[in-house]
N, C-alpha and C positions, 0 to 999 in steps of 0.2 A: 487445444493447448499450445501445440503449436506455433501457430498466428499469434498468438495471445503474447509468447514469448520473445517472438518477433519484434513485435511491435513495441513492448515495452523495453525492448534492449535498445532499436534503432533509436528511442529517442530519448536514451543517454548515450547512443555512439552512432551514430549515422552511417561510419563505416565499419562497425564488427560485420565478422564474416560469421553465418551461422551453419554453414555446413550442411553434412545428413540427419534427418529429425526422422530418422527410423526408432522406433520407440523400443529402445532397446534396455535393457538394464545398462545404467551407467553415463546413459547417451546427454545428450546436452537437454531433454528433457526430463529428468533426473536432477536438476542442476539449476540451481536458484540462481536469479538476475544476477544477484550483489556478489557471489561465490565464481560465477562464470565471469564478470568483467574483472575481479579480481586477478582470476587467472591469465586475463588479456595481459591486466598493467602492470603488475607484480614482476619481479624477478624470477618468479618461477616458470614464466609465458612460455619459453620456448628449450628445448633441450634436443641435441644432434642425435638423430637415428640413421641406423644404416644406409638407407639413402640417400638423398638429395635434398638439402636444406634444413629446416627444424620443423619442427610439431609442436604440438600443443598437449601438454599433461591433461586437459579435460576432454580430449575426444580420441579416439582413435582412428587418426587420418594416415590412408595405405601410404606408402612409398613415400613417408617423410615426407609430404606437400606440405608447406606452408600453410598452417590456419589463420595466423595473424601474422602481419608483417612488421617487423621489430628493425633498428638501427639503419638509417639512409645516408643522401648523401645532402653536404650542405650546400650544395649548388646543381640543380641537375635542369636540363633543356629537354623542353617536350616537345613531343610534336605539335603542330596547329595544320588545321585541313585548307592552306593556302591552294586557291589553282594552280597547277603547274609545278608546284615544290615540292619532293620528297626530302626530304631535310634526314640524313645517316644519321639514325638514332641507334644503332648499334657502335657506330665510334663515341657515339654523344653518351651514353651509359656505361661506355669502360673509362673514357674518361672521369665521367661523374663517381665510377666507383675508387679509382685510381683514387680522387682526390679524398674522397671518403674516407678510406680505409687510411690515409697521412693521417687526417685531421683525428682521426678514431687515436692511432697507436703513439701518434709523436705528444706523448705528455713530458715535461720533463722534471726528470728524474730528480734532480738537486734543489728543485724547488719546491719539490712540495715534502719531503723528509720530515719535516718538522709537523706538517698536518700530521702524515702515516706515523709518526710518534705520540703524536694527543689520542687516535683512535683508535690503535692497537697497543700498547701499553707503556708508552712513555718514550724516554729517549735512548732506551737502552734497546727498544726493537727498532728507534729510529735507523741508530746509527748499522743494526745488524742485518737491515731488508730494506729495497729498494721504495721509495713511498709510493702511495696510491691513494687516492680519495675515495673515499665511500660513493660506491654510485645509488643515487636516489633521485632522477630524472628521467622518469622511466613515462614513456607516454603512448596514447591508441595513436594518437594520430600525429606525426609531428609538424604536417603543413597542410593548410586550406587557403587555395586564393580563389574566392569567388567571381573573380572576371579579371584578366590579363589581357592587353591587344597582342597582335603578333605584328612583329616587324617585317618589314618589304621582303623576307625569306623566308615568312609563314614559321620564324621560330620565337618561342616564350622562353625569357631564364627568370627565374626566381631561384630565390636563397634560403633559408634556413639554419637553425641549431640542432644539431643531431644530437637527439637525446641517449639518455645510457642505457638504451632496452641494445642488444644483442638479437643479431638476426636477418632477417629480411624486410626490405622496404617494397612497395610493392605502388608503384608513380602510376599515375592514374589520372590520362586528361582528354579532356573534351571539347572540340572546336566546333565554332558553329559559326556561320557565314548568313549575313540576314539581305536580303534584299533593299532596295531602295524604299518601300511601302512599311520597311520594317517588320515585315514577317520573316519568318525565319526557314531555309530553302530547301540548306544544306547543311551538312554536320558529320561529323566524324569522329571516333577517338580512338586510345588506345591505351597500352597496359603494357610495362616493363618491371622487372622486377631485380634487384639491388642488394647481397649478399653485404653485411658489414661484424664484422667481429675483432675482436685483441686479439693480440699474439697470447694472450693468455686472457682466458674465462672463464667463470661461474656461475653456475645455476643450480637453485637451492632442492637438495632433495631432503625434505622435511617433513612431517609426520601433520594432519590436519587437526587433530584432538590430543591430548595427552590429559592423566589424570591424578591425581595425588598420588604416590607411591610408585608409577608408574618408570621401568628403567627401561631404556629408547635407544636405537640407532638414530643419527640424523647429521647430516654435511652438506659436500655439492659435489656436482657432477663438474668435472674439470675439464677441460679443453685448450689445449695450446697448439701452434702455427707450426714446431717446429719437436723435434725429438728434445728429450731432456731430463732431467728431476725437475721434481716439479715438490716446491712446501706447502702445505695449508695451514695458515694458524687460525684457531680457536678461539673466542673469548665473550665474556658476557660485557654488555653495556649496560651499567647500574646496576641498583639492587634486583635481584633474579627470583622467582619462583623454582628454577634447576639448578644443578650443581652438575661437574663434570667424573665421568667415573672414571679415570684412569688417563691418558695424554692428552696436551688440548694440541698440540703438533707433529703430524705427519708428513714423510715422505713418500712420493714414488715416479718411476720411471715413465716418461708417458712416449709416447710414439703421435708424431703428426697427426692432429686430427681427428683422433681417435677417441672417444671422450671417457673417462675414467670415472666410476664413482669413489669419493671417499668420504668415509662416516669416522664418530665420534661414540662415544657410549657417554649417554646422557640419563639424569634421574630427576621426577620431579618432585619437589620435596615442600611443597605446601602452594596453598591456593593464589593467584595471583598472574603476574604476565614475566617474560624476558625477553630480551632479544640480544640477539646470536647475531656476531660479527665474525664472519672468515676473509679471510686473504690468502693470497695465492702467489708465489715467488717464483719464477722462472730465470735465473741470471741476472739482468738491469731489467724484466718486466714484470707487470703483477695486476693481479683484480683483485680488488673487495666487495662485499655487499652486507645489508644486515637485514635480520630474518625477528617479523616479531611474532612470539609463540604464547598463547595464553594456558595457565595450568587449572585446570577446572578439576571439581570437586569429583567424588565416588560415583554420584549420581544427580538426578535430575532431581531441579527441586519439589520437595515435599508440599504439599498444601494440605494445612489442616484448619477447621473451623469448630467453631463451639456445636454443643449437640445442638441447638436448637437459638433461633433467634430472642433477643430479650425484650421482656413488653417495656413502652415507654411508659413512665411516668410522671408524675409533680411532685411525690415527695423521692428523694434518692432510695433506691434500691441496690443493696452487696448483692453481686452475684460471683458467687466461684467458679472456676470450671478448670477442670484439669487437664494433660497432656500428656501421654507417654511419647517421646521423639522415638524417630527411627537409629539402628545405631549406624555410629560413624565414626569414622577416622579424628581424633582430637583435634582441633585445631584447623578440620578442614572444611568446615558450614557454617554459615552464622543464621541466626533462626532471627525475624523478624517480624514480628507483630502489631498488625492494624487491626485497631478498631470504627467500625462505621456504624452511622445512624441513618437508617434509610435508605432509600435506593438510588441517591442524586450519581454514584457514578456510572451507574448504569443510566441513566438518565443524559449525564453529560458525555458518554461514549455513542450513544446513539443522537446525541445532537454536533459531534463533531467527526461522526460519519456524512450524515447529511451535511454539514457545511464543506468539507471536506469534496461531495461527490460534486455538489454544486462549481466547487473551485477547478476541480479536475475540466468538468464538462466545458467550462467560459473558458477555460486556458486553449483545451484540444480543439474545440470547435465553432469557439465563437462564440457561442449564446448556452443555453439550458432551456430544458422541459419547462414547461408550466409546472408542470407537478410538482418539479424538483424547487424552482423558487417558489411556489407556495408554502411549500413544505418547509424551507429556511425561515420564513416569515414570523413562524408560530414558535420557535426555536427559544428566543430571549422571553415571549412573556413566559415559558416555563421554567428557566431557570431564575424568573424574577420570581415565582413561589418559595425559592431554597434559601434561605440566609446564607449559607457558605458561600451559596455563588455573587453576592454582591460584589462588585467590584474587580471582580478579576481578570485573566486575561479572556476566559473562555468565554465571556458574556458581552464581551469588547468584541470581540471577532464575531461572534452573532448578530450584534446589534451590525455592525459595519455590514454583513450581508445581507440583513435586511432591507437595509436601506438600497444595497445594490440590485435585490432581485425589487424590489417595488417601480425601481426606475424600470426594471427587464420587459416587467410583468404590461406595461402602458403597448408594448411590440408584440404583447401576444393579445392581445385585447384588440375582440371590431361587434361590427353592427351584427354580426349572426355571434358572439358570445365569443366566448375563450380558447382561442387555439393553443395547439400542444405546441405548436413552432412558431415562431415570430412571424410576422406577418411577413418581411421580406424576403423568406426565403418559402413559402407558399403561391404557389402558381395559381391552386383553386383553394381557398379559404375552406376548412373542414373543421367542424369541433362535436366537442364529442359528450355525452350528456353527463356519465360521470366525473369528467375533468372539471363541468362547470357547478356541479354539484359541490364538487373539494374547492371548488373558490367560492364559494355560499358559504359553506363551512370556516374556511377559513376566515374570512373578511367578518361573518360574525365572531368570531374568536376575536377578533382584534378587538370589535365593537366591547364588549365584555371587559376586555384592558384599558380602554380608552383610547386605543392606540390607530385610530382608522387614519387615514390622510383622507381629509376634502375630495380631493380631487378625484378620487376613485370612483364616489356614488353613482357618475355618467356611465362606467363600465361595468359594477355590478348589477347594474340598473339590464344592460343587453345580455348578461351572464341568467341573471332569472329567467328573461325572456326564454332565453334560448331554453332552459328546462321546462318551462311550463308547456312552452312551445311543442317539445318531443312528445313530452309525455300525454298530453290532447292526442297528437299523432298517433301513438299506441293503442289511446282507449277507442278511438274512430277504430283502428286497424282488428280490434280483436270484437268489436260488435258483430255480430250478425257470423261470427266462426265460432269454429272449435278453439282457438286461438284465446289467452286467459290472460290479463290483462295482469303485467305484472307489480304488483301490491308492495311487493318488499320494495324497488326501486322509487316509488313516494318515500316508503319512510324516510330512505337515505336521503330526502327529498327534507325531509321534516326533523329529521338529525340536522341537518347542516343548520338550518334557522338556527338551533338552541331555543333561548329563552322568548325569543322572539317569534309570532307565527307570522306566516308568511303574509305578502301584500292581498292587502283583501281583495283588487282588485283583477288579481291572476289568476286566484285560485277558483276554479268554477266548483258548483254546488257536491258533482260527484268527485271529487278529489277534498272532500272534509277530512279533518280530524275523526269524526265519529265513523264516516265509511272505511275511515283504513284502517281503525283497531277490530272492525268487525271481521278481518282478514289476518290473523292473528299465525293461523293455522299454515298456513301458507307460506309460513317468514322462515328464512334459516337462524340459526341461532347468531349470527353478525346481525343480522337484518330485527332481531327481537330483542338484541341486547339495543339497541341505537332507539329502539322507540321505547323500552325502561328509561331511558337516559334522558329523551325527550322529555316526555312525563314528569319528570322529578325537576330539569329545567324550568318546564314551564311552571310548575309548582301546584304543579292538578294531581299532587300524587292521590289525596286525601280521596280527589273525586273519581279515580282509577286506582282504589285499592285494591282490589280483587284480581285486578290485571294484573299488574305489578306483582302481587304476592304470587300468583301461579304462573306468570312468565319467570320470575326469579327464581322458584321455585323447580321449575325445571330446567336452568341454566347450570342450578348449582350440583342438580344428583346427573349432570351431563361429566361433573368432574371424574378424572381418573389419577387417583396417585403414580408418582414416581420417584418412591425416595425422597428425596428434599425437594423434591416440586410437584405440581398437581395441573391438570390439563384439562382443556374441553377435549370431549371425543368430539371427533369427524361425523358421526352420524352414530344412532342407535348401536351398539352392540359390537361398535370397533374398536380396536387398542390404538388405531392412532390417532396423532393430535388434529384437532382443526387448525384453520392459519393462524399464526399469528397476529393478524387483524382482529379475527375472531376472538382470542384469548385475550388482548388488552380488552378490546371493548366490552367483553362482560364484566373481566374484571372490572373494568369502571362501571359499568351497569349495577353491580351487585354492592359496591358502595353505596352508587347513589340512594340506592333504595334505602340502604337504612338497617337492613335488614339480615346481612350475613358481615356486618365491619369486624368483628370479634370471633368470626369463625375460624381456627384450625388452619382449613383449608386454604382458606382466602391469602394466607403467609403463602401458603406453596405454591397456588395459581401465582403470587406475584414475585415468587424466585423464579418461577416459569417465563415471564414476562421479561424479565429481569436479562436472564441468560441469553432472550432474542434469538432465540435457535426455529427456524421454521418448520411447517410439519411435515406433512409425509408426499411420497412422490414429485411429481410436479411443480407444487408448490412452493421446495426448495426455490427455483428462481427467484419467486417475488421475495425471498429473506433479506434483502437489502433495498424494499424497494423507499425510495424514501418518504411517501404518507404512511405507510406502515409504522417507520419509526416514531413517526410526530404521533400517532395512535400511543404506541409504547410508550413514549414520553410523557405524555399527556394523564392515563391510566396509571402510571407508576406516582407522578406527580399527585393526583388523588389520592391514591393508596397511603400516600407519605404524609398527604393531608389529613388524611381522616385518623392514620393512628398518631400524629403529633410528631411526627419525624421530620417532619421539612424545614423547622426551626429548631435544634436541638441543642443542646446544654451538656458535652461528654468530655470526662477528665478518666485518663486512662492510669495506670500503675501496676506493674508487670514485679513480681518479685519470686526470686527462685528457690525450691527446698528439695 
């Protein structure tokens, strides 16, 4: 988890710092990406503690060290690892903070009166406090030069805008000296660190949640350069979800240095957002900042559903269904109501996961799995079954990946069949029987849509190969042992064709159609739904009745209720699910048949399907993997077919008594 955090933080900030990842309650593992960078770049980043510098409100770092480095200087000299040069970078960083801490405090006063009038309440606070601008240039990083020379003294200066974070800058550089060959020899760096703050500051101590009803402390932590009174005023910007309970302006005494909290007695008084502007008055100095706070409802929201799904039909069907809501506070929920026909959003969530994992993998590393662009492949002709999806953007950005993994797919393609990696970054060429089996699979799917490109047939053509190939290999290896030649991996063999059987001229006499239903016994329930399916494909159902009705037959009394869904077991006499694989592919098996379309059940196997929730143990992993999904998709999309839901006809009207 971890690592996991890591990584996905550096590469929205290359320089957060991530501290101790002791799994502690509270700790930065604890602490979602979006929540933690927040607290980086926010005004509320850093606040003075007893020691030495500032800290950070999301971790608890000893001795006030710096966890992020906030406010620098707009010109500072680093060092460079010249031969022979030590270049004083302790005179060079009090200067740099010298100039800093001017450019920081010398705002002036009489020119901006007129802003500090528009943003705290006109011209009658103008004329009675000295002005200040709202700070909202609050940033992680405020400089990056990725390659500077040094001059004949081994020194670098660069410039900068110091932005309005408060705190510690923390300069950071690296020299390196390359040889005449161009390799690089020698290097060096180093690391200073750059105090900048106002003679008077603020930092927001503010509540994370609040809730309708709800009556609140909340202000800022104050800080000023020098003894004094010190004012904070108060105020909301536009219309507010809160109201103020009693002063919005306080005084107090502060002492050097020393950071003071002052709060406000605040109420939130209906659902919605505000934000909160304070400033701060010290004599001729001052800070502002603004805090946006959102007021959320009693509770979390309610989901409620009808008792039970409605059958489609041709001629219109009333159906009533009623509702008792939970109670609430008046005026604090709004209750929202969708109605759906079918399962296409479950359908187009699991298709823009997969384009989604697809996008992520070409971004981070350049290419993707075979799997994974197979698996996009199949994406648009299921959303070309749904009417709704005509047209829109979700079938746009499919269609466009298609197109991109088909070019991918020419780099995972050679004369020994379909590797999982591009060929260029493969030393020794490796593939693997089931990866070329889900490109059989697929490439007939497309055939089906009419969707193949030409140019492919050269590479499905070494894709077959390479199965036929294996699988010889197995039956040689398990003659003459104890060793049993394994029967289900044909089917998934004779799954992928579909409607189509295989090249008559690969498949040798003991690998028939007739020898592998004879093996029946032997199939897990993935491996027996996929030859039902076969079956009905090729359209022998009539001549494999018997099969069909007692392999479906025992698919179906394999179901286990739960509630609104219903599941294959795992195995004889278990409570838990099989995979996910597993449960789409019967569900489409037990369409195909004919034979359970109207059953009960078959609704709750496909809210089962639907949910995409994996089963038990282990198995979790593969819940994302993405042939899995194009399974799911695929099976839901029949489902929707067979009860008439994938082109549907619904006018809703909601009326209250």
């Amino acid at each position: 988890k971890a690592l996991n955090l890591t990584r996905e933080r550096l590469l929205q900030d290359p320089w957060v710092y991530q501290g101790s990842w002791q799994p502690h309650p509270g700790s930065q593992l604890d602490t979602d990406t979006a929540s933690y960078l927040e607290c980086i770049y926010g005004q509320m980043t850093h606040f003075p503690t007893p020691g030495e510098g500032y800290s950070d409100p999301c971790l608890p770092v000893p001795r006030g060290e710096p966890m992020f480095m906030a406010d620098g200087v707009e010109e500072m000299a680093m060092d460079a690892a010249a031969p022979g040069a030590a270049p004083p970078r302790a005179a060079m960083l009090k200067s740099g903070l010298e100039r800093a801490t001017a450019n920081t405090i010398a705002a002036p006063v009489a020119a901006e009166a007129e802003a500090y009038g528009t943003a705290m309440g006109g011209a009658a606070a103008a004329s009675a406090a000295p002005a200040v601008l709202l700070r909202s240039d609050f940033k992680a990083t405020a400089m990056f030069v990725g390659k500077a020379a040094a001059d004949a003294q081994g020194r670098v200066r660069v410039s900068f805008n110091v932005p309005d974070n408060i705190g510690t800058w923390v300069v950071r550089a690296v020299a390196v000296v390359a040889e005449k060959d161009g390799v690089t020899r020698r290097f060096g760096n180093a690391e200073a660190k750059v105090v900048a703050r106002r003679p008077v500051s603020l930092l927001a101590s503010m509540p994370r949640v609040v809730r309708v009803g709800d009556t609140f402390r909340a202000g800022c932590t104050v800080t000023a350069v020098r003894d004094g009174p010190v004012t904070l005023h108060a105020r909301f910007d536009g219309p507010s979800a809160l109201r103020f309970v009693g002063p919005t302006q306080k005084s107090v005494t502060l002492r050097a240095h020393a950071p003071q909290e002052i709060v406000f007695e605040l109420q939130s008084i209906a659902l919605g957002a505000a934000t909160v502007q304070y400033m701060a008055v010290q004599g001729g100095e001052s800070d502002a900042f603004e805090h946006k706070l959102s007021s959320l409802g009693l509770q979390e929201p309610v989901f409620m559903a009808t008792s039970f799904a409605i059958a489609a039909s041709l001629v219109p069907v009333p159906w009533d269904e009623a509702m008792r809501f939970p109670e609430a506070v008046p005026g604090s929920g709004v209750v929202t109501i969708v109605a759906g026909v079918g399962r296409f959003p479950a359908v187009q969530a699991a298709g823009e996961g997969v384009g989604q994992h697809v996008n992520a993998s070409i971004s981070e590393r350049g290419y993707a799995y075979a799997t994974d662009l197979l698996s996009i492949v199949l994406v648009p002709q299921v959303y070309d079954g749904y009417s709704v999806a005509s047209g829109t953007d979700v079938v746009e950005r499919a269609r466009t990946l298609r197109a991109l993994a088909l070019r991918e797919l020419v780099q995972h393609s050679s004369g020994a069949g379909l590797l999982e990696l591009p060929r260029s970054r493969m030393r020794y060429p490796w593939t693997s029987l089931s990866l070329n089996i889900f490109g059989v699979f697929v490439w007939h799917r497309l055939q089906e849509g009419s969707r193949t490109p030409l140019d492919y047939n050269a590479h499905v053509t070494h894709w077959e190969a390479a199965i036929w190939q294996e699988l010889e290999e197995m039956h040689l290896r398990a003659q003459g042992t104890d060793r049993r030649f394994p029967w289900g991996l044909l089917t998934e063999v004779y799954f992928a064709y579909g409607a189509q059987p295989p090249p008559a001229n690969m498949v040798p006499l003991h690998f028939a159609f007739e020898a592998l239903i004879q093996h029946v016994d032997v199939m897990s329930d993935l491996q027996r739904a996929m030859l039902v399916i076969t079956i009905c494909k090729r359209h022998e159902r009539g001549r494999y009745q018997e099969l069909v009705k007692s392999v479906t037959e025992l698919l179906y009394t394999s179901l286990r209720v739960q509630g609104r869904t219903a599941y294959i077991a795992r195995e004889e006499g278990s409570a838990h699910a099989a995979s996910m694989e597993t449960n789409a592919l019967v569900l489409w098996a037990l369409l195909e048949s004919g034979l359970y379309t109207r059953e009960p059940l078959l609704e709750k196997l496909a809210n089962y399907v639907a949910e995409g929730k994996e089963g038990h143990g282990l198995r979790a992993y593969y819940s994302f993997a993405t042939k899995v999904s194009v399974y799911r998709m695929m099976a839901l999309a029949e489902y929707d077919a067979a009860r008439g839901s994938a082109k549907p006809h619904l006018a809703l009207t909601v009326s209250e008594t």
